[in-house]
N, C-alpha and C positions, 0 to 999 in steps of 0.2 A: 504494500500500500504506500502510496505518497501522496503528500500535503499536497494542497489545491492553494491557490492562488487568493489573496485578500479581494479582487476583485469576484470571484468565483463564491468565495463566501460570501459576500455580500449579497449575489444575487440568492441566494440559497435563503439566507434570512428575511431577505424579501421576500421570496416566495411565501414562505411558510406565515408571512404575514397577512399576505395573501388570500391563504388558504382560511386563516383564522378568521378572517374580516367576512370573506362571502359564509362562513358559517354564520358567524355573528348575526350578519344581515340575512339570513335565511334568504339567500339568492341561492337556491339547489341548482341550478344549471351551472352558474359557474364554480361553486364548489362543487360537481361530480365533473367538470372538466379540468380538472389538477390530477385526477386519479387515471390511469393506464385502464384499457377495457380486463387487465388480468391481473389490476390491481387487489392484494391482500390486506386485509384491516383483520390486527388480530390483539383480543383483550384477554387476555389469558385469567385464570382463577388464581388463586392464590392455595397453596397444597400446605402448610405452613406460617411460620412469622418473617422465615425468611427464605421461603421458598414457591416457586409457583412455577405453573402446568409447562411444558414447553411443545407439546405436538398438540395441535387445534384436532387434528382427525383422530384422534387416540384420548387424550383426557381433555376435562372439560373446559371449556374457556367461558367468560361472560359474554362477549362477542367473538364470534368469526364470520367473517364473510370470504369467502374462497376467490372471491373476485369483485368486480368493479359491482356487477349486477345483484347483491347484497345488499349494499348501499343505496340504489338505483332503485329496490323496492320499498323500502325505507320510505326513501322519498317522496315515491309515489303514495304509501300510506296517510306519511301526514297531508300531502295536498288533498287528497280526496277524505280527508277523515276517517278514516277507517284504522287510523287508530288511537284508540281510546289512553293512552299513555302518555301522548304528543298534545291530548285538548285539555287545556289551554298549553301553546306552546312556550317553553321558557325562556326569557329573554338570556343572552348568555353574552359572557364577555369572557374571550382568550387571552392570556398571556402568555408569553412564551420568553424564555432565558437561557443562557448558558447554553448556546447554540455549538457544537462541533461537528463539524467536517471532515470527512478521510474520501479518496477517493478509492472506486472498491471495484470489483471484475468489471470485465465489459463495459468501461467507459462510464460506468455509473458512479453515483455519489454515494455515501455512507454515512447518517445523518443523526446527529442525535439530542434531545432535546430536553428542559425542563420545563414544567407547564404549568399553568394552574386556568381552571375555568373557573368564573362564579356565574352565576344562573339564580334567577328570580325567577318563582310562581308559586300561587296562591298565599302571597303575599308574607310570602319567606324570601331568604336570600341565602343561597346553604355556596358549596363550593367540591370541587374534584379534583385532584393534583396527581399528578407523576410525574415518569418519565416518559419521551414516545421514543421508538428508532425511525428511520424511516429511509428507505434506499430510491433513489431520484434517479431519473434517467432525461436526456434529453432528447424532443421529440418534435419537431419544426421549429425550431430553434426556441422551444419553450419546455421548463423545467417540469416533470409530469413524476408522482407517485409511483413506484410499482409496490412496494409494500410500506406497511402502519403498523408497526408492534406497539403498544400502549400498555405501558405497565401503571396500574390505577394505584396508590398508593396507599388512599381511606381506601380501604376495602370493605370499613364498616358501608353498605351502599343502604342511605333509609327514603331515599326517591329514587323515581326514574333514574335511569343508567340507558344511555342509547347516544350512537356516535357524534352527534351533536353536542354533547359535554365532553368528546376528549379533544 
């Protein structure tokens, strides 16, 4: 592996701010346009205090989506309401820290990240923290997901949990 370029980082941190904002704004089209159509989002369980699941096909995770179209149905549930977990939806705000970079096979990035979400509804304001990884790839000359490992770190989870708070 070798270091990437300050300019390289940069666009990388942009990105992902990016990615936070079109969540934030619940614009779903362009937050499911950062993700590869074979993009992985995985939230694994936690096996321990200081241990958690690592094969999504094999033990359990709190989310996995095997691909982009996970996500993609998601979506479609909260637009048409059909799901009841998502009404009312919660207002959410990203932050993101402590950004590193490696560059990693095939031309791609190797991305890792600290986070915290806070999120209002029903007139609470509670909050989600971890780590994510996240491996980037470029794809007309635009920086695009191919995987989202998200390690939740409250694991105590006493609301909703769904990809819009990591």
């Amino acid at each position: 592996m070798q270091n990437i370029t300050p300019e390289q980082h940069y666009a990388v941190e942009q990105f992902l701010y990016q990615v936070s904002d079109a969540c934030d704004r619940q614009d779903w089209d362009r937050y499911l346009s950062y993700f590869t159509e074979e993009a992985e989002f995985h939230v694994p369980q936690w096996r321990s205090e200081h241990e958690y699941t690592q094969d999504p096909k094999r033990e359990m995770s709190l989310i996995y989506y095997a691909n982009r179209s996970g996500l993609e149905d998601r979506v479609f549930r909260i637009r048409t309401g059909k799901s009841a977990a998502c009404t009312p939806m919660p207002r959410t705000l990203h932050l993101i820290d402590n950004v590193r970079c490696q560059a990693g096979a095939d031309e791609q990035l190797d991305v890792s990240a600290n986070w915290v979400t806070h999120f209002y509804r029903f007139g609470e304001s509670r909050h989600f923290f971890g780590r994510a990884t996240y491996r980037l790839c470029w794809q007309e000359g635009q920086l695009k997901i191919t995987s989202k490992h998200v390690l939740l770190l409250n694991d105590k989870i006493d609301s909703v949990l769904d990809f819009y708070h990591l």
